[in-house]
N, C-alpha and C positions, 0 to 999 in steps of 0.2 A: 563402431565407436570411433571418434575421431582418437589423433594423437594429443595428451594433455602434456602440459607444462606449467609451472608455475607463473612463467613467463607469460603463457599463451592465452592462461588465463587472467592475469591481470590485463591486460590487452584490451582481449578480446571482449571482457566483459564484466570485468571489474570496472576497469576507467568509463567506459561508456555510462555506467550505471550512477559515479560518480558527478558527472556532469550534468546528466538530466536530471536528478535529484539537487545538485547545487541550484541549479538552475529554477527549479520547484520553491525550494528555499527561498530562494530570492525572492520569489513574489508573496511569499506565505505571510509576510509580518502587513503587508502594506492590501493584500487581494480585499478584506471586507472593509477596510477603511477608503478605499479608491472605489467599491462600489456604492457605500455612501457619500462619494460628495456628487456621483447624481441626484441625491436627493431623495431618494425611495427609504422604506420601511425596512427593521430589522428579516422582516420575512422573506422580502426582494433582497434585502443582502445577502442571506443563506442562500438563495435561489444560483448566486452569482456562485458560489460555493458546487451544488447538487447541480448544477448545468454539466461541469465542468465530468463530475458521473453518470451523468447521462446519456452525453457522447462516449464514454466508457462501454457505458452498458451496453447500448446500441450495437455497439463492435466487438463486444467479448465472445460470441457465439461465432460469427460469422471469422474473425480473426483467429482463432483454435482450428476453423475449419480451413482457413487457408493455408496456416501454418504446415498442417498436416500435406496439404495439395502442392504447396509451392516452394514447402520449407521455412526455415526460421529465419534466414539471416534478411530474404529481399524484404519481409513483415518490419525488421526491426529497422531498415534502412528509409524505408517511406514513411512508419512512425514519422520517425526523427524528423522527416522535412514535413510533415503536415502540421505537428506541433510549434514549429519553429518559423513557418510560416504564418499563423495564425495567434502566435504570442507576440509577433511585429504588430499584426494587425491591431490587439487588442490597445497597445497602447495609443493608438489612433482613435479609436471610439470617440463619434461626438456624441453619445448617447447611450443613456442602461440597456435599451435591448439590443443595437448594435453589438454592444460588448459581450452579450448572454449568447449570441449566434457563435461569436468568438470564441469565447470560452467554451461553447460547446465540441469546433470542430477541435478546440487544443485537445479536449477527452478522445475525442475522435482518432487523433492521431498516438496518444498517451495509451490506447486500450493495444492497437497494434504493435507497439513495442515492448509494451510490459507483458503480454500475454507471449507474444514468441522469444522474449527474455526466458519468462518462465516454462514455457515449453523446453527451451534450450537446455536448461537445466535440470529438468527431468528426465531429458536426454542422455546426460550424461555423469549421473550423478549416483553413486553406487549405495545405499540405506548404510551401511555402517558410517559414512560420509557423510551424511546429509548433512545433519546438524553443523558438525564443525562446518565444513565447507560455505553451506547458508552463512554461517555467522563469518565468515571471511568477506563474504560477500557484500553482506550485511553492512561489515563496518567502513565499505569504499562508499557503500550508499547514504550511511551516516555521517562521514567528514564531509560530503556533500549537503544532506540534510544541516549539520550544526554552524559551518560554515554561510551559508546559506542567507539564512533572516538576519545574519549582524553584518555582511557583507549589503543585505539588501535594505538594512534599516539606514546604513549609510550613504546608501545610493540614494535612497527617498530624503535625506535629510539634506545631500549635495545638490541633485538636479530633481526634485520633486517624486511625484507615483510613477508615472508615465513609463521613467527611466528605466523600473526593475524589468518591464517587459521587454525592451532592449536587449539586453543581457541576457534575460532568458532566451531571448532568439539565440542569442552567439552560444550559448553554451546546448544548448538543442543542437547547433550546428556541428558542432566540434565531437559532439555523440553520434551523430549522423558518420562522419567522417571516418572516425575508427570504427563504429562497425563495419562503415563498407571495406575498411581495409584488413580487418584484423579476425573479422567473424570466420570461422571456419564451418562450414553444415557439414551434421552428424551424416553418416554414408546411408544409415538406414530411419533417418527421420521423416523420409514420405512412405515407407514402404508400407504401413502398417491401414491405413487408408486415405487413399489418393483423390476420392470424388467429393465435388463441390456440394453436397447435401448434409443435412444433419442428419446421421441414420439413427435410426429412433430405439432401435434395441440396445445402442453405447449409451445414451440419456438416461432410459430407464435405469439398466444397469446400475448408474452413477447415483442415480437418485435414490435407488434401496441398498445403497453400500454405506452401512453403517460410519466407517471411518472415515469414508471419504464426508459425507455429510455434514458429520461432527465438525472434521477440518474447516469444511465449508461455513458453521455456524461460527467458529473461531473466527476466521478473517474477516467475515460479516460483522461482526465486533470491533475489531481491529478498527475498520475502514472508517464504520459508527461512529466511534473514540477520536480518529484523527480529522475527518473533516467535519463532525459536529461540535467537538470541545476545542481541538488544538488549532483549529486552522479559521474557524466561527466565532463561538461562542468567547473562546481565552482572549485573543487578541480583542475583543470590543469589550470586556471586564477591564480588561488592563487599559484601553484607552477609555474607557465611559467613568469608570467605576474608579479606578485608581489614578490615573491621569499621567499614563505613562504616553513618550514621546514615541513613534517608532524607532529609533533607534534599541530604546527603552525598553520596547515590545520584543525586539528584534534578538538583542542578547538573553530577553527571559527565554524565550522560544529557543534558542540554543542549550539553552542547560538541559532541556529534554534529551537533547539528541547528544550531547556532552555524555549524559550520564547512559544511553545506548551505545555509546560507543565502547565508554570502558568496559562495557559488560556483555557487548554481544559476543565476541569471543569464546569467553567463559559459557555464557548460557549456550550458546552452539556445542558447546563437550559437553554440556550436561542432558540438552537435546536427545545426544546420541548414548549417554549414559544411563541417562535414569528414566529417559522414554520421551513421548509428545505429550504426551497428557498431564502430568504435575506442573512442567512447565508452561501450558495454553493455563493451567486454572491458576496459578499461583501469580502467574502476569495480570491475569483478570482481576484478582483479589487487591493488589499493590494497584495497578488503576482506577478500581472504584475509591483506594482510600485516598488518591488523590486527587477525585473529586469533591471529595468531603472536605477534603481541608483550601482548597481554592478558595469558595466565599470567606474564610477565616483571615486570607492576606490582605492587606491592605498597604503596601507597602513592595517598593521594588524589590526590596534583598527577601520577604517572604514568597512573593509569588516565584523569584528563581528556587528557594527553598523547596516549597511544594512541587517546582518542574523537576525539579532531583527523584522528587517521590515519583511521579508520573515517567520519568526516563527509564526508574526502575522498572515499572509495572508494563513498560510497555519494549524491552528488551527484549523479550521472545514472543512478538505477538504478531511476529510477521513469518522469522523462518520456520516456529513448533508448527504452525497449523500446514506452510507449505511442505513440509517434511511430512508430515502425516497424510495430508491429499497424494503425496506424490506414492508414497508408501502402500498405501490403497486403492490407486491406480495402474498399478506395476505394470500388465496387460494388459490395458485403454489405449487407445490413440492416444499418447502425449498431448498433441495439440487441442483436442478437444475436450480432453478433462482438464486442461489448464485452463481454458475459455470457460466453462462450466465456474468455476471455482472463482476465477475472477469475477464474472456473471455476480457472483455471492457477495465479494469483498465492494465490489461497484454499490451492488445494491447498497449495501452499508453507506459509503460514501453519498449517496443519495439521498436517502432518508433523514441520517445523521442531522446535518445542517437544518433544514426542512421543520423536522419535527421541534429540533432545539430551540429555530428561530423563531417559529410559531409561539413558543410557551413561554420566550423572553418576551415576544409584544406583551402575552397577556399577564405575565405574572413576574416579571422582572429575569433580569442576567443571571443573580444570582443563585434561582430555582430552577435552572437547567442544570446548574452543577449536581444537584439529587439528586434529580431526574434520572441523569446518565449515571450513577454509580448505581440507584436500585436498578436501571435494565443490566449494565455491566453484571452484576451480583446475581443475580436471575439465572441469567446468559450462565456462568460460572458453577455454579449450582448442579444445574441441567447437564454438564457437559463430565462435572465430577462424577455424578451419581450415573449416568447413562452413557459414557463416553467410554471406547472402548481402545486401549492402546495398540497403533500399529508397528511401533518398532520389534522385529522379526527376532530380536532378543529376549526379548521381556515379553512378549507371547509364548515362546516356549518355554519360557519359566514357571510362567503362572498356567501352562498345561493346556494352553486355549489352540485348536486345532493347526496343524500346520499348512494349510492349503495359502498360496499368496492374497495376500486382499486384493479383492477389485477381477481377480481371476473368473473368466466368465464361467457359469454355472454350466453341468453337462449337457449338451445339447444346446447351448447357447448359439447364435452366429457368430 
């Protein structure tokens, strides 16, 4: 284990975390309205959206495996100049699929640094801890997210679209920068498997491991939710539908992350108090109801209203599930059941957009917001009735065997 500090962890990987998220931000209120003024369909706008998880996906397996081979920190340092090189690029584009090559290699670069982020922190992150900790985490990543779309609505509003991607390079670069100087690698973060393969018996494993799956159904959700409604579908309601400015767009899309911030905190001790599971389905529940009440606004001070409700609902919809993968992974290669997991959450992010845009061509903006609260709901459902909690407290309470999750079976390799 390395040596922690409060210090070393703000550093090290708090502030990085807040930069590439600020940054993220920044393009989020203006990314589907700068792929419309190529002139393409709401479906190619989503696409502009799911690219951007693709080159995720692409990366999340093979990223988990190198993480493990070569360690965390060099993963999380070439992230950082791949994404930051290729958010220059985008705002160069004279053209939609120029820009979708773009945006794909920014996923590209985006999947090796979040996945050996979150390696990093599986690394070294003790289950009584998780929660709170996540939500510390959490809330560097959300002054960056909230911050973010009002900073970039007024970039878009000073020197046009183009501009947000600018910014995004510098603050890609300045997370680049303190990683390389501030990251410290765990002593025994390659030791556990060193070779450049995906070995097939850690996969399966992960794949009939009850908790970890669940977790994996979680952030599969999560990803859904944020790039099919929040980052898609919301922002072209609010400019189609209600006929908000980006600046306009830019502050609603804030209150989400406003109302995540006050509360990630708190939900991180509750995390680690009352388990992963109340908190993955009670976030579920408050999200779908804030899609229900979207088509209802009509009106800039409702749709910030209803983002209040969705900030709520989506509070613990990032660390419950990563606490619970990690919790059920305990004896996994780190890097590869992070890869795996992301793998999940990517997928979401891909589909997300994709599906929603599709059923805004044919059936309007406003019938993707159902859409996505009956799968949300579903999702929720499934996960109450069949989900099985992995906090190591509240398993021996309720009498359920004491062996670690994710620990390989006898005779396992």
């Amino acid at each position: 284990m390395i040596d922690r500090s409060r210090t070393s962890d703000i550093l090290s990987i708090y502030v990085p975390s807040f930069f590439i998220f600020v940054g993220m931000g920044i393009v989020s209120p203006v990314l589907a309205i700068y792929a419309t003024s190529f002139g393409v369909s709401f479906a190619l706008v989503s696409l502009a959206i799911s690219i951007y998880a693709v080159g995720r996906l692409v990366m999340d397996f093979p990223a988990g495996i190198l993480a493990d081979h070569f360690g965390r920190k060099p993963l999380m340092v070439v992230g950082c100049a791949i994404l930051s090189v290729f958010a220059f690029l985008s705002a160069t584009a004279d053209n939609f699929w120029l820009f979708l090559v773009y945006r794909f290699f920014q996923g590209f670069g985006s999947s090796l640094w979040m996945t050996s982020r979150t390696t990093l922190l599986a690394d070294i992150l003790k289950p009584e801890e998780r929660g709170r900790v996540l939500g510390y985490f959490q809330s560097f990543t959300l002054i960056g997210q909230a911050a973010g779309p009002t900073i970039g609505g007024i970039i878009a509003e000073s020197w046009g679209l183009r501009a947000n991607f600018y910014f995004y390079t510098v603050a890609g670069l300045i997370s680049m920068l303190l990683s390389y100087f501030f990251i410290k690698e765990p002593g025994e973060a390659k030791s556990r498997h060193g070779g450049l393969s995906l070995p097939k018996g850690i996969v399966k494993r992960l794949l009939v491991n009850k908790g970890f799956m669940f977790a994996a159904a979680a952030s599969f959700m999560s990803f859904f939710l944020m790039s099919g409604v929040r980052q898609t579908t919301l922002p072209l309601y609010a400019d189609i539908v209600v006929g908000l400015d980006p600046a306009g767009i830019g502050m609603m899309l804030s209150c989400i992350t406003i109302m995540n911030m006050i509360l990630t905190i708190p939900v991180g001790y509750g995390i680690d108090l009352l388990g992963r599971k109340p908190i993955i389905v009670g976030s579920m529940i408050m999200s779908a109801l804030a899609c229900i009440l979207f088509p209802q606004a009509n009106s800039f001070i409702l749709l910030c209203a209803v983002a209040l409700v969705m900030g709520v609902g989506s509070s613990g919809a990032n660390q419950a599930p990563l606490a619970m993968a990690t919790d059920a992974t305990i004896s996994e290669p780190h890097g590869i059941s992070m890869g795996i997991f992301r793998f999940f959450g990517d997928m979401g992010s891909l589909i997300g957009p994709v599906l929603l845009g599709v059923i805004a061509d044919g059936s309007g903006l406003v019938i993707t917001f159902y859409v996505m609260a009956a799968i949300i709901l579903v999702n929720a459902g499934a996960i109450f009735l069949f989900g099985e909690e992995t906090l190591p407290s509240k398993r021996k309470k309720s009498g359920e065997p004491g062996v670690p999750l994710g620990a390989p079976p006898p005779g396992a390799g």
